[in-house]
C-alpha positions as a Markdown table, in Angstrom:
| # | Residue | x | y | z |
|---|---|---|---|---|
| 1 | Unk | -9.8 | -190.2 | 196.4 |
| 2 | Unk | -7.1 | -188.4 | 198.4 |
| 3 | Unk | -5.9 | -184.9 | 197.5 |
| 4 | Unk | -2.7 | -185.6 | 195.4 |
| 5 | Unk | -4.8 | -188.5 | 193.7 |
| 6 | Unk | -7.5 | -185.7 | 192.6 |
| 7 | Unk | -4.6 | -183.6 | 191.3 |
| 8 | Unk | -3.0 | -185.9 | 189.6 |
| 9 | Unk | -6.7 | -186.8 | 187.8 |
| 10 | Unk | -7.0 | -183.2 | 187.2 |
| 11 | Unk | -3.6 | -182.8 | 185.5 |
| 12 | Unk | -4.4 | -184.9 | 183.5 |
| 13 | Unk | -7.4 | -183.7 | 181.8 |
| 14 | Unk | -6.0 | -180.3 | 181.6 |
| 15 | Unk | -3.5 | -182.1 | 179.5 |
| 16 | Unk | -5.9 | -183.9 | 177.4 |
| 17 | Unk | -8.0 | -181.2 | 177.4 |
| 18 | Unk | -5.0 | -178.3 | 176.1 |
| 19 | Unk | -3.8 | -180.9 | 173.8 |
| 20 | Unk | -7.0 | -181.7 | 172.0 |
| 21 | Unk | -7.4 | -178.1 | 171.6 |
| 22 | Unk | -4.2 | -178.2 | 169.0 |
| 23 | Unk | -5.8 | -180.9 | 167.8 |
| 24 | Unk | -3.8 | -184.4 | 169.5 |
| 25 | Unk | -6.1 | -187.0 | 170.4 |
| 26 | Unk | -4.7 | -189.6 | 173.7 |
| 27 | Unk | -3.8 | -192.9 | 172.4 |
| 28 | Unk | -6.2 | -195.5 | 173.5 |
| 29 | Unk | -3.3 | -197.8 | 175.1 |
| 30 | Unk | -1.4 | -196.3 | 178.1 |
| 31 | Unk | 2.7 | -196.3 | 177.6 |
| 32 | Unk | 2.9 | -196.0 | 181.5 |
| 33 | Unk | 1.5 | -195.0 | 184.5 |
| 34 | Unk | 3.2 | -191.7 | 184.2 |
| 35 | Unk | 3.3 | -191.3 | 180.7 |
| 36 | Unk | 0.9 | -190.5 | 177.8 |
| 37 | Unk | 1.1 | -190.7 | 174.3 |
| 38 | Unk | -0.7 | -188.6 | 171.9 |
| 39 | Unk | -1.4 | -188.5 | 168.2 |
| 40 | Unk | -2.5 | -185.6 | 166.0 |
| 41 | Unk | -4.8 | -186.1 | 162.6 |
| 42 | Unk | -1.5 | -186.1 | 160.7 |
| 43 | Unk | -0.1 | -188.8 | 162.4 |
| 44 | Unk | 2.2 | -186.3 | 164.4 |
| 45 | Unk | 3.2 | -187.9 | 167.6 |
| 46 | Unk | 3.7 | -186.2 | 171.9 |
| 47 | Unk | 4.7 | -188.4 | 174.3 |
| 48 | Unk | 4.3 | -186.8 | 177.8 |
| 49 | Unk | 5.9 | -187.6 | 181.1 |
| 50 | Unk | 3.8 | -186.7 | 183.9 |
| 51 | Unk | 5.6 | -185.4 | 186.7 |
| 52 | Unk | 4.1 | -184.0 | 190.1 |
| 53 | Unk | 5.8 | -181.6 | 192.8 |
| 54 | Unk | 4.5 | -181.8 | 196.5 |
| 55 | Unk | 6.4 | -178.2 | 197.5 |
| 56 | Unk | 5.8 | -179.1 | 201.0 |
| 57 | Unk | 7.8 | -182.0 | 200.3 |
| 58 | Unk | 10.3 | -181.5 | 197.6 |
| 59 | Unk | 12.0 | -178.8 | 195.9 |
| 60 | Unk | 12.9 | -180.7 | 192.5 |
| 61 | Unk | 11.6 | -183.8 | 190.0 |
| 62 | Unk | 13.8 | -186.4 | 188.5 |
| 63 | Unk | 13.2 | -188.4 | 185.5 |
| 64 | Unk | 15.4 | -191.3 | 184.8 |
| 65 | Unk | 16.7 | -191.1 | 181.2 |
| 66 | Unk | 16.9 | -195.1 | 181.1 |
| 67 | Unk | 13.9 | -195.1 | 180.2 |
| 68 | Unk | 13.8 | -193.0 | 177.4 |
| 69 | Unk | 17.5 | -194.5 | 176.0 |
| 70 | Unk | 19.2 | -192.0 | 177.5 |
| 71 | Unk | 17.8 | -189.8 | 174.7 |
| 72 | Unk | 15.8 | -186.1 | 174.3 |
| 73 | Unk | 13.7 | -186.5 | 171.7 |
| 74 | Unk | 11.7 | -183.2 | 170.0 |
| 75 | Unk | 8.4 | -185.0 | 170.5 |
| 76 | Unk | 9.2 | -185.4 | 174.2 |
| 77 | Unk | 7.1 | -183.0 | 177.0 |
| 78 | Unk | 7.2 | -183.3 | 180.4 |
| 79 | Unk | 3.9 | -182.2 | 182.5 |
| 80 | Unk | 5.3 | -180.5 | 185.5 |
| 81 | Unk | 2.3 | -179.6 | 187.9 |
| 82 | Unk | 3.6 | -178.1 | 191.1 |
| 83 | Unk | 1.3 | -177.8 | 194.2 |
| 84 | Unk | 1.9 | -177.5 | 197.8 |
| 85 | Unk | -1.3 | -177.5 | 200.8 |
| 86 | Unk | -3.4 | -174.2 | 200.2 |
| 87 | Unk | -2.5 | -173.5 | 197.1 |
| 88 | Unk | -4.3 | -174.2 | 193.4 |
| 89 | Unk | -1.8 | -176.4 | 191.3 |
| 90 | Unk | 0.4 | -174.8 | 188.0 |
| 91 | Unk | 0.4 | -176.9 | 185.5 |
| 92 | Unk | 3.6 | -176.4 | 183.2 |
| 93 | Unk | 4.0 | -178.2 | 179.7 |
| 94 | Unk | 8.1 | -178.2 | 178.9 |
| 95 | Unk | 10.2 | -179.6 | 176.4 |
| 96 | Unk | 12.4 | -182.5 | 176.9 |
| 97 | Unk | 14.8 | -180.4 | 174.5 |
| 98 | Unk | 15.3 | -177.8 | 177.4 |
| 99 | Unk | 17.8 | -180.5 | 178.6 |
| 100 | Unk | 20.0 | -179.8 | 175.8 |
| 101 | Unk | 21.2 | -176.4 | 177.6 |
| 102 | Unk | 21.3 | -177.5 | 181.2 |
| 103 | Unk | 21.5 | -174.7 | 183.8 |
| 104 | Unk | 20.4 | -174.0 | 187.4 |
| 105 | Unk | 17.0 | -175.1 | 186.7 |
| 106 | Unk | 16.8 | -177.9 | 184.3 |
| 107 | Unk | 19.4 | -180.2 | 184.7 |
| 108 | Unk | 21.3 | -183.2 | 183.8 |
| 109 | Unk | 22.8 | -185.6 | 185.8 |
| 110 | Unk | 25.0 | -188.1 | 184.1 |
| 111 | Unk | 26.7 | -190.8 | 185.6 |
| 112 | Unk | 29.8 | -192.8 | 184.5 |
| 113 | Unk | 29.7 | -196.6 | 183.6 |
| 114 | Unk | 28.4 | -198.9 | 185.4 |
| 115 | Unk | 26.4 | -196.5 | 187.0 |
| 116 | Unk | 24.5 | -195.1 | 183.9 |
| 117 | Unk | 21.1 | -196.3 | 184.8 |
| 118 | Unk | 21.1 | -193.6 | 187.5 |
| 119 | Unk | 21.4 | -190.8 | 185.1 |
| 120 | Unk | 18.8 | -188.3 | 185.2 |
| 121 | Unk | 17.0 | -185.2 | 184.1 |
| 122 | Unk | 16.0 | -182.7 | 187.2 |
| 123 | Unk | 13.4 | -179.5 | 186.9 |
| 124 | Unk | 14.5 | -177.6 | 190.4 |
| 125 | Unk | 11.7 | -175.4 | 191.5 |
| 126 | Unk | 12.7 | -172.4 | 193.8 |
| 127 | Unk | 12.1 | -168.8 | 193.9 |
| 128 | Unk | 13.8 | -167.5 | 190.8 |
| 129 | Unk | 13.3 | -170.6 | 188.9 |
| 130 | Unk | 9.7 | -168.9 | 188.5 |
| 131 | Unk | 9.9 | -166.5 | 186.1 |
| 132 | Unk | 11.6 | -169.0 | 183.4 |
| 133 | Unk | 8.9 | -171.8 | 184.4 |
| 134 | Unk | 6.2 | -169.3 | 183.5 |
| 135 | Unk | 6.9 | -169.5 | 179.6 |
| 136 | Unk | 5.8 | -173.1 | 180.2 |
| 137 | Unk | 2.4 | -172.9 | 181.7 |
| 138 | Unk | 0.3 | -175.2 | 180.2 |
| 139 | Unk | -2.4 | -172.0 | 179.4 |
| 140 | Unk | 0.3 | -170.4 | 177.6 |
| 141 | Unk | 1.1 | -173.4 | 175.4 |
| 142 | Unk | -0.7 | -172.4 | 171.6 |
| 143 | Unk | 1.6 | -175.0 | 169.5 |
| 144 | Unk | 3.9 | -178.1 | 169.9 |
C-alpha cells in the first residue's frame, strides 16, 4: 500500500468512524469510488465526497458539479483531508452549502453553454484559508 493509498484508507475510517458517532451508519453499496453515502436510524441521509490534497503537489480541489446536477444539496459534505510529506493529515468535514456564498476560498466556477460540464466547485488551501478551514475539522464536527 503506498503512502497516499494509506491516507486515503485512513480518511476514510475517521469518516466512518466520526459519523457513526452521531449515529449514521455507511450504506452497504458504494455510490463511487470517491463518494459515500450514509444513513442515520431515522432514515436521515449524508452523502460525502471524498476529496484529497497532496500540498506538495496542489494548492486547491475541484469537484465537478455534473455530477451532482449542477446542484448543492443540504445533505451534501465534502471530506477534505489535506497532507503534504512530513506532516500528519487534517481531515476537514464541509458543507456543500458553503458554495452558496463563494469567496476566496470556496469557489464556484461556472461555465457558459456548451461548456457546462466543466463547471466546478474549488476549496483553495493557502495560508489564510486556515483559520476558516479550522471550523471544519472533522474533530470539531458534533452534528450534521
Amino acid at each position: 500500500m503506498t503512502g497516499e493509498e494509506h491516507i486515503q484508507t485512513e480518511a476514510k475510517a475517521a469518516l466512518t468512524g466520526k459519523l457513526n458517532q452521531l449515529g449514521y451508519k455507511p450504506l452497504p453499496e458504494r455510490v463511487s469510488k470517491d463518494r459515500i453515502k450514509f444513513v442515520a436510524d431515522n432514515g436521515d441521509t449524508r452523502e460525502v465526497i471524498l476529496c484529497f490534497l497532496n500540498l506538495d503537489k496542489s494548492r486547491s480541489v475541484h469537484i465537478n458539479q455534473r455530477d451532482f446536477d449542477y446542484t448543492l444539496r443540504p445533505d451534501l459534505l465534502v471530506l477534505l483531508t489535506v497532507y503534504m510529506n512530513d506532516i500528519n493529515p487534517v481531515l476537514y468535514l464541509v458543507p456543500s452549502m458553503v458554495f452558496t456564498t463563494p469567496d476566496n476560498i470556496f469557489l464556484v466556477n461556472e461555465q457558459p453553454g456548451a461548456l457546462r460540464h466543466f463547471s466546478t466547485w474549488q476549496i483553495k488551501v493557502f495560508t489564510n484559508a486556515i483559520e476558516t478551514l479550522s471550523h471544519y475539522t472533522l474533530d470539531a464536527v458534533n452534528e450534521l
